[in-house]
LUMDRENPA-83237 format. One line per field, with one value per atom (N, C-alpha, C): x, y, z; atom name; residue in three letters. Coordinates in steps of 0.1 Angstrom, whole numbers. Atoms other than C-alpha are relative to their C-alpha. Last residue first. Layout:
# LUMDRENPA-83237
east <- [X/...];
north <- [Y/...];
up <- [Z/...];
roba <- [CA/...];
lumdren <- [ala/...];
END
This chain:
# LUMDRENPA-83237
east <- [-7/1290/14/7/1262/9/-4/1278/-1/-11/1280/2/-4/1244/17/0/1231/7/-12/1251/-4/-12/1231/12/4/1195/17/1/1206/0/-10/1215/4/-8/1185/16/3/1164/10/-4/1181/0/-16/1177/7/-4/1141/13/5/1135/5/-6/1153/-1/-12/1132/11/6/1099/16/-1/1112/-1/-12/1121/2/-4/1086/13/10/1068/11/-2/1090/0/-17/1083/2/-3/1045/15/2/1048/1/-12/1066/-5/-15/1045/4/5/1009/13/-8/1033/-9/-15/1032/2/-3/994/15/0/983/5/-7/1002/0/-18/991/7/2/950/13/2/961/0/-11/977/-4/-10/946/13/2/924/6/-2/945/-6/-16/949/-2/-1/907/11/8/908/1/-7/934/-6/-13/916/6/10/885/11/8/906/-7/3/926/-7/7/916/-2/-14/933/-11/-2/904/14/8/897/0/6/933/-14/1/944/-9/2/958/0/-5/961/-7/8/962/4/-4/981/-13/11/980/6/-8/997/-13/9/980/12/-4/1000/-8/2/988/6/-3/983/1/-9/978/8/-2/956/2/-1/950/10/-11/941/-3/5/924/14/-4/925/-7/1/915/6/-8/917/-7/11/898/13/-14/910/-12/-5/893/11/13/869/6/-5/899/-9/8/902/0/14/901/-2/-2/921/-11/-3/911/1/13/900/-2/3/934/-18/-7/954/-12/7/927/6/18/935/-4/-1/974/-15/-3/968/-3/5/951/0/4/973/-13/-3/1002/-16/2/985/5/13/978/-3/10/1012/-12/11/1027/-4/21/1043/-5/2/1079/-8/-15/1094/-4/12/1053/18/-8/1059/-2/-7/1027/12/-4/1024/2/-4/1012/-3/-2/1007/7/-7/1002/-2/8/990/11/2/1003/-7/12/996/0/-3/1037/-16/-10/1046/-6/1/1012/8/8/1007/1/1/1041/-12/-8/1034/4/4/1003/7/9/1019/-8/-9/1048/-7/-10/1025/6/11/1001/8/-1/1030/-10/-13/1039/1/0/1002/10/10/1001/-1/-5/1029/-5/-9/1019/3/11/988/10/-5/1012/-6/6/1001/3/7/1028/-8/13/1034/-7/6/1063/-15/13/1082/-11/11/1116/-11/-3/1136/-10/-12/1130/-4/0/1099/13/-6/1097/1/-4/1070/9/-9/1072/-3/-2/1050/3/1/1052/6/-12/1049/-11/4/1029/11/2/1034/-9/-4/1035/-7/-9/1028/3/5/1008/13/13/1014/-11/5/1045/-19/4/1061/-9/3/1067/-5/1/1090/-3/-7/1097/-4/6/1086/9/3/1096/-3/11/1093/7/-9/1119/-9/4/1109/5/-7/1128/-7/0/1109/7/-19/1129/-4/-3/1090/14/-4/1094/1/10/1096/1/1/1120/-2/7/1118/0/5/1129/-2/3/1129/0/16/1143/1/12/1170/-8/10/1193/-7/-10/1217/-5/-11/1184/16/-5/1168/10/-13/1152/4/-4/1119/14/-6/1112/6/-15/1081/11/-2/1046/19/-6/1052/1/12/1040/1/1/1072/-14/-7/1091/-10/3/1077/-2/18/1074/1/6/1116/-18/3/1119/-4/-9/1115/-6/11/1104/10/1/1132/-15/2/1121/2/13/1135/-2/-4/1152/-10/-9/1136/5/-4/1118/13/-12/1109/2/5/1086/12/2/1096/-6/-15/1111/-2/5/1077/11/-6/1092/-8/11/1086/5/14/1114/-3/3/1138/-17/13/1160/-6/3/1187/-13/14/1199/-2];
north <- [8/1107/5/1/1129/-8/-20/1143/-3/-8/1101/15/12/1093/4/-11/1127/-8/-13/1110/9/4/1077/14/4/1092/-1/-12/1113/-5/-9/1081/9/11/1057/12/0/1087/-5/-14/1089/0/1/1050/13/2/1058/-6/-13/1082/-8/-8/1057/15/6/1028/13/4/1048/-3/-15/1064/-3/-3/1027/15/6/1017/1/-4/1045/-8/-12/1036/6/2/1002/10/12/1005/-3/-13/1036/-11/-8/1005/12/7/979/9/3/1003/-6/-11/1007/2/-6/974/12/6/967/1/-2/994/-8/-12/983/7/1/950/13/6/960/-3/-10/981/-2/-9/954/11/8/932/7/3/956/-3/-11/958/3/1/921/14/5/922/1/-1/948/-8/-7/927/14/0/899/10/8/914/0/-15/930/-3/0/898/13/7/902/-9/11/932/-9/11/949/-10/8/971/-6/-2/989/-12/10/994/-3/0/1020/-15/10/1016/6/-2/1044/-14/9/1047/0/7/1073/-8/11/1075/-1/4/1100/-8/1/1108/-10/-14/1120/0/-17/1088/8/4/1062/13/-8/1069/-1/10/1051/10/-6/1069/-8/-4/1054/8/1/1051/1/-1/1029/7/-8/1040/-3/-3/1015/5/4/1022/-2/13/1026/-8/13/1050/-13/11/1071/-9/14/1083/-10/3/1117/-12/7/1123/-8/-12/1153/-11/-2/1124/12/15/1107/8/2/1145/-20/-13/1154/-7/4/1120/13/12/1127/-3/-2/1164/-13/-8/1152/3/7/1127/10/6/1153/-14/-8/1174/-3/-9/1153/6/8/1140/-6/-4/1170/-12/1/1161/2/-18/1169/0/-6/1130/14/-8/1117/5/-1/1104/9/-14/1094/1/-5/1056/8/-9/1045/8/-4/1009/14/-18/1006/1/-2/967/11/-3/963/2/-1/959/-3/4/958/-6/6/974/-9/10/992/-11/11/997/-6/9/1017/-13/12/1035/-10/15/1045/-2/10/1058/-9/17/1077/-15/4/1098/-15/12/1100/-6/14/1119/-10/10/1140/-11/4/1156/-12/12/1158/-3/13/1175/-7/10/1197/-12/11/1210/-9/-2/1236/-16/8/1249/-4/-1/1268/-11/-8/1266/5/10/1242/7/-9/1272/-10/-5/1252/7/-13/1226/8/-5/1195/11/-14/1169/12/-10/1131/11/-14/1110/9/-14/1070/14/-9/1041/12/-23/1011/6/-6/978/15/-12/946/7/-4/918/15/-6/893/16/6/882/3/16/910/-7/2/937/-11/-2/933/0/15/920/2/-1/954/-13/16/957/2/8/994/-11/9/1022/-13/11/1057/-9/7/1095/-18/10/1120/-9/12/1156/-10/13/1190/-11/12/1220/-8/5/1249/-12/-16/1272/-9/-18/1256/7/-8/1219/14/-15/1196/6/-9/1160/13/-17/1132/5/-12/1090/15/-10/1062/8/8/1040/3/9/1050/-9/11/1069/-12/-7/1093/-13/8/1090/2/6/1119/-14/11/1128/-8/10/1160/-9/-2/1178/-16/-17/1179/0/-11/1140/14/-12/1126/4/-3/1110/9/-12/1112/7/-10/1085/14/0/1061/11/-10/1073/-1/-16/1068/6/-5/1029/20/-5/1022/3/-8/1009/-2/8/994/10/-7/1004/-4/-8/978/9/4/961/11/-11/974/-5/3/955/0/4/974/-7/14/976/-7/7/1011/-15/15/1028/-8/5/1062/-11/-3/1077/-10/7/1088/-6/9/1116/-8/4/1130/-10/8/1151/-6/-1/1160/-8];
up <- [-5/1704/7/-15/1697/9/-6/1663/10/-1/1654/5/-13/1664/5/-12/1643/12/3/1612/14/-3/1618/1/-10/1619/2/-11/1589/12/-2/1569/11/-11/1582/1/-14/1570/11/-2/1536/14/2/1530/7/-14/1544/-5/-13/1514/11/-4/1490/9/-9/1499/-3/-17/1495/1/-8/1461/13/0/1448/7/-11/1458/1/-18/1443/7/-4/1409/13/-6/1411/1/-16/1415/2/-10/1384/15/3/1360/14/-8/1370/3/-14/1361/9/-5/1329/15/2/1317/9/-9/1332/0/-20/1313/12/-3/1280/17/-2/1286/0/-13/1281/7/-14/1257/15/-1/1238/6/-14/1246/2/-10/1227/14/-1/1197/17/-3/1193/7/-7/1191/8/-15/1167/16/-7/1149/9/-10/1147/6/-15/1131/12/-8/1107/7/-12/1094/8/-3/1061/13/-6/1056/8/8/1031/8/-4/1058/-10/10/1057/4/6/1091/-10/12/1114/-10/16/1147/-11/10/1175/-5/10/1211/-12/9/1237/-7/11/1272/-10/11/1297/-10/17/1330/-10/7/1362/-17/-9/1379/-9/-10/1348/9/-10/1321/15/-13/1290/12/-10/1258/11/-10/1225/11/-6/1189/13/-13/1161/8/-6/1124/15/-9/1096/10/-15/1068/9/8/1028/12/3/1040/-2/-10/1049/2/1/1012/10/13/1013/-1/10/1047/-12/14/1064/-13/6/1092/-7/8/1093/-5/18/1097/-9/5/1129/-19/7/1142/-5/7/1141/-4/17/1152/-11/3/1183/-14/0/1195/-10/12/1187/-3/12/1213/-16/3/1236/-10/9/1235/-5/10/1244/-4/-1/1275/-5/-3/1262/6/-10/1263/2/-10/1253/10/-5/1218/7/0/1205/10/-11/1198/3/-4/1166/13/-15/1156/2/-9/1119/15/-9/1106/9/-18/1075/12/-7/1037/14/-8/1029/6/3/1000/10/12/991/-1/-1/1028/-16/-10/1032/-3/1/1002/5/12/1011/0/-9/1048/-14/-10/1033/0/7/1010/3/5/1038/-13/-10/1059/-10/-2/1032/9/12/1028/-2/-3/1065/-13/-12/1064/-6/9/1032/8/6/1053/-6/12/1071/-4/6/1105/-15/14/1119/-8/-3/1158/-17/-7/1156/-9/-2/1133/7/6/1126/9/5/1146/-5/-6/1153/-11/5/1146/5/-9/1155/-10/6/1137/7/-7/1143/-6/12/1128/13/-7/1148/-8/-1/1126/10/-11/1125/0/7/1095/10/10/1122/-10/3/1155/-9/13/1163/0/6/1191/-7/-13/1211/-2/-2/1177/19/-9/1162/10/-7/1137/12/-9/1131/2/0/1102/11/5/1099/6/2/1098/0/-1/1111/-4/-6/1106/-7/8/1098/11/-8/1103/-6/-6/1085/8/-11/1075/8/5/1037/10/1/1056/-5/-7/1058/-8/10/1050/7/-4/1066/-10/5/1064/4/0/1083/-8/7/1075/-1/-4/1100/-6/4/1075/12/-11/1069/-1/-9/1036/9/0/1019/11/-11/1011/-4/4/990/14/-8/1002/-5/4/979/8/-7/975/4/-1/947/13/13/927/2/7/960/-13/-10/976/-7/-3/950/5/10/944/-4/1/978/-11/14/977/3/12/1012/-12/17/1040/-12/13/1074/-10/5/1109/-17/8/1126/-11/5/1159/-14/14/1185/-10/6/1215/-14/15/1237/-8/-4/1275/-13/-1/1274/-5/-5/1264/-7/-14/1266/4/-11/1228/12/-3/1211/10/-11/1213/-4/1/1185/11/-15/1198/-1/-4/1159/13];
roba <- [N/CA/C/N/CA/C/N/CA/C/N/CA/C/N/CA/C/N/CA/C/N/CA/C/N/CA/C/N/CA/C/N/CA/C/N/CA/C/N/CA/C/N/CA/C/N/CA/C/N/CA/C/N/CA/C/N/CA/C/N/CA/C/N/CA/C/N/CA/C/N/CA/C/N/CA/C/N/CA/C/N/CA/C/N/CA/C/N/CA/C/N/CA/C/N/CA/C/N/CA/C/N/CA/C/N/CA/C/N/CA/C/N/CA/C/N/CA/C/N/CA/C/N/CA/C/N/CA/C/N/CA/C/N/CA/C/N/CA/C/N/CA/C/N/CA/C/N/CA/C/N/CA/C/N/CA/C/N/CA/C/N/CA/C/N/CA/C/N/CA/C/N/CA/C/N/CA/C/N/CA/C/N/CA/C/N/CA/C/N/CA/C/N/CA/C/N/CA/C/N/CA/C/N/CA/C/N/CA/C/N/CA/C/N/CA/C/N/CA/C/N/CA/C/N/CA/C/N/CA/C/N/CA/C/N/CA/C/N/CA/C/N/CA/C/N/CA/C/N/CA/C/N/CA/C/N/CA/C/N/CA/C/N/CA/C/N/CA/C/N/CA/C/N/CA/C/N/CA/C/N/CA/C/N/CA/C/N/CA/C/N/CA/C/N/CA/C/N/CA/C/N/CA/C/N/CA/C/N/CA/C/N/CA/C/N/CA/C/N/CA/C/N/CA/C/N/CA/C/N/CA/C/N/CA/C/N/CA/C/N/CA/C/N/CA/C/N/CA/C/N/CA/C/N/CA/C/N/CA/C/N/CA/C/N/CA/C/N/CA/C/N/CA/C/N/CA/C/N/CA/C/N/CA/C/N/CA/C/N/CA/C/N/CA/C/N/CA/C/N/CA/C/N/CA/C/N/CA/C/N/CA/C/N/CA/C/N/CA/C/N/CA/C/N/CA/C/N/CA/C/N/CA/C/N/CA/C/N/CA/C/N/CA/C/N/CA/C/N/CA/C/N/CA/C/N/CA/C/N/CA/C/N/CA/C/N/CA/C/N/CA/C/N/CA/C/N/CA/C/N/CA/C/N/CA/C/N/CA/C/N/CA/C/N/CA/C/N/CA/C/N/CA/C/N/CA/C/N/CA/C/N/CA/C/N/CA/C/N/CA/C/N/CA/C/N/CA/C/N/CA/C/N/CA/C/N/CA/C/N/CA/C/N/CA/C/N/CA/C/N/CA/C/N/CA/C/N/CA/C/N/CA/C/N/CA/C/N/CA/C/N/CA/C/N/CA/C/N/CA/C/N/CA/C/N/CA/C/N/CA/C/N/CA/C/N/CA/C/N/CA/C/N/CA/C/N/CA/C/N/CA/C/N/CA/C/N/CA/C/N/CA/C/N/CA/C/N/CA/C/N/CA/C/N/CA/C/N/CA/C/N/CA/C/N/CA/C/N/CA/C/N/CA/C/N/CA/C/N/CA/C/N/CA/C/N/CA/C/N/CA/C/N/CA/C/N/CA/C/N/CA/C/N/CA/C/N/CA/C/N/CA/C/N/CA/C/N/CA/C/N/CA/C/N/CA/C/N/CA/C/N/CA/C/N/CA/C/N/CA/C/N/CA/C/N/CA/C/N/CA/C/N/CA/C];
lumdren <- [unk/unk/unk/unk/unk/unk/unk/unk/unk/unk/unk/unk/unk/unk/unk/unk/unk/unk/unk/unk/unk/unk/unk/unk/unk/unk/unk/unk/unk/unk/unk/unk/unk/unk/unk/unk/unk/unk/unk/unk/unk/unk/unk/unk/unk/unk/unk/unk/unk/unk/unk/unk/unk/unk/unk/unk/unk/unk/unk/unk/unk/unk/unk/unk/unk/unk/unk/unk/unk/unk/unk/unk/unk/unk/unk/unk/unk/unk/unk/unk/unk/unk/unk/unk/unk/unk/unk/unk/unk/unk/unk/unk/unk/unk/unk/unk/unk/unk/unk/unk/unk/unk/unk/unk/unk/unk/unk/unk/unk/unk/unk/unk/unk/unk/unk/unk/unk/unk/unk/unk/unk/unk/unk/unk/unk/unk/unk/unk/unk/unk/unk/unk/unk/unk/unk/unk/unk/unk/unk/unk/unk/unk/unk/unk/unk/unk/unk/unk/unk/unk/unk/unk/unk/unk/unk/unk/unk/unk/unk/unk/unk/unk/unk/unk/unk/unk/unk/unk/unk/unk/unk/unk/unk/unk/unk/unk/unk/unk/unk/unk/unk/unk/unk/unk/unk/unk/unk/unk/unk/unk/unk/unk/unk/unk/unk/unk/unk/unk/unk/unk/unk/unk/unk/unk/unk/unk/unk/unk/unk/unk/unk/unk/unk/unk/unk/unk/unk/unk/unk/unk/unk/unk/unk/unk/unk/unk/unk/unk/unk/unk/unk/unk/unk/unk/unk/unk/unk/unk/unk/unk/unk/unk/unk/unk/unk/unk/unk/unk/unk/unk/unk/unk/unk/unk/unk/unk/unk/unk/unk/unk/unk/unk/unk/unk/unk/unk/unk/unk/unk/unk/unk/unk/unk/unk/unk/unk/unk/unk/unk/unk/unk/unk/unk/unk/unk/unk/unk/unk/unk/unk/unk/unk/unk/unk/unk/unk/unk/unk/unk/unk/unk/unk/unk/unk/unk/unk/unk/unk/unk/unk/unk/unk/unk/unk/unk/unk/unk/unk/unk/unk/unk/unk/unk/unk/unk/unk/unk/unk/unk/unk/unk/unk/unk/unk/unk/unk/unk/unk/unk/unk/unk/unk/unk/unk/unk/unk/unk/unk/unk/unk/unk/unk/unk/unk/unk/unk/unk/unk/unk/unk/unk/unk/unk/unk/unk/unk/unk/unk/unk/unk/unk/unk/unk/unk/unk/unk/unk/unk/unk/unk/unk/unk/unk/unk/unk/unk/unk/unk/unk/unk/unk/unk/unk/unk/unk/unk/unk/unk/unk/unk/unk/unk/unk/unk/unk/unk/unk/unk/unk/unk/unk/unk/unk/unk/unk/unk/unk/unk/unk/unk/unk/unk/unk/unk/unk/unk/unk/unk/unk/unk/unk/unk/unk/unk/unk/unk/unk/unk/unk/unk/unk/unk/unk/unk/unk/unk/unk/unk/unk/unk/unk/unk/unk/unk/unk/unk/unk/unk/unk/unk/unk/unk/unk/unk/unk/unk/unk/unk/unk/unk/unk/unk/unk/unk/unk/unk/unk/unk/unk/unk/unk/unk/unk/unk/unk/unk/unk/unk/unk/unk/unk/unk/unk/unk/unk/unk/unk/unk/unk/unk/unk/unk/unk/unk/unk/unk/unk/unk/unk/unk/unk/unk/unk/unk/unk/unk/unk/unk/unk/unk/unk/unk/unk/unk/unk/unk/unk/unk/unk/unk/unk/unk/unk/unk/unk/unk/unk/unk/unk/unk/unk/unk/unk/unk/unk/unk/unk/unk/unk/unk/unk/unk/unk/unk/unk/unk/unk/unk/unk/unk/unk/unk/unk/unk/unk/unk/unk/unk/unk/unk/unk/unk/unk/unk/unk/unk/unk/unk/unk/unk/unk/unk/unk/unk/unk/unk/unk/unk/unk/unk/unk/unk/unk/unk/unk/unk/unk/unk/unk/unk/unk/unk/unk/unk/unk/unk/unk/unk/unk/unk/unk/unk/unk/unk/unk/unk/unk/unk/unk/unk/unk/unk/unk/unk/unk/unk/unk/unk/unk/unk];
END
């Protein structure tokens, strides 16, 4: 599998976290298997096969913060199928019963669709029966022609929930300024290899002329 995640290089990601499967499993509409990563999948009655899991995220909170991953492959993209989202919330209690967390989710933006995953994801939190019992931040941040989103998820009984609003803020606030670097270097690596090229050609007409 050519699994590609998301393209914020400068995050520092640590091992993905194990869940007990057989919680998972026991309500589950789709059977969840463990990958040999550590992460989760599950494939779907129309052949999707998705990648689900959990990462140590220290760019956000000092502790007890993780990025929550979804990659997707193969199968019928274009078929709506409620069980996902059934099988993703699955994951996601169990996750906070083991762990009560603070969810960082980043849509992965290697296709350009991350519009449209940003989209689904808050579509699947507000289908959800009991999301009275979260509180769900996202937003989008928009740098030249490209949109980057991010979300949190966070039970409101986590008694830092003030805080981490706040955290959540400033990590946007960092995020833009991370990749604001990244397009300022870019530009300026395109500049010096255009007149790299120039100085080239200039020199190659010196020699024919000689």
């Amino acid at each position: 599998k050519n699994w590609k995640k998301w393209d914020l290089k400068w995050q520092n990601l640590h091992d993905v976290i194990d869940l007990p499967i057989e919680r998972v499993n026991a309500l589950s509409p789709y059977k969840v298997y463990i990958n040999n990563n550590g992460s989760l999948g599950f494939e779907t009655q129309y052949g999707s096969v998705y990648e689900v899991g959990f990462v140590e995220d220290y760019t956000f909170m000092d502790e007890n913060a993780f990025q929550f991953f979804i990659l997707e492959s193969q199968g019928k993209h274009s078929v709506k199928d409620p069980l996902v989202r059934e099988t993703i919330w699955v994951i996601l209690e169990t996750f906070f019963l083991e762990n009560n967390p603070v969810i960082l989710y980043i849509c992965d933006m290697s296709d350009g669709k991350q519009a449209i995953r940003n989209r689904l994801f808050s579509m699947w939190y507000y289908e959800y029966e009991q999301r009275e019992s979260f509180t769900f931040l996202s937003t989008k941040v928009e740098v030249e022609s490209t949109d980057y989103y991010a979300s949190v998820l966070v039970k409101n009984s986590n008694p830092q929930l003030e805080d981490i609003k706040v955290a959540f803020n400033s990590f946007i606030e960092n995020m833009k300024e991370k990749i604001n670097e990244q397009e300022i270097m870019k530009k300026s690596l395109e500049i010096l290899a255009k007149d790299f090229q120039v100085v080239q050609e200039t020199e190659n007409i010196n020699l024919m002329e000689m």
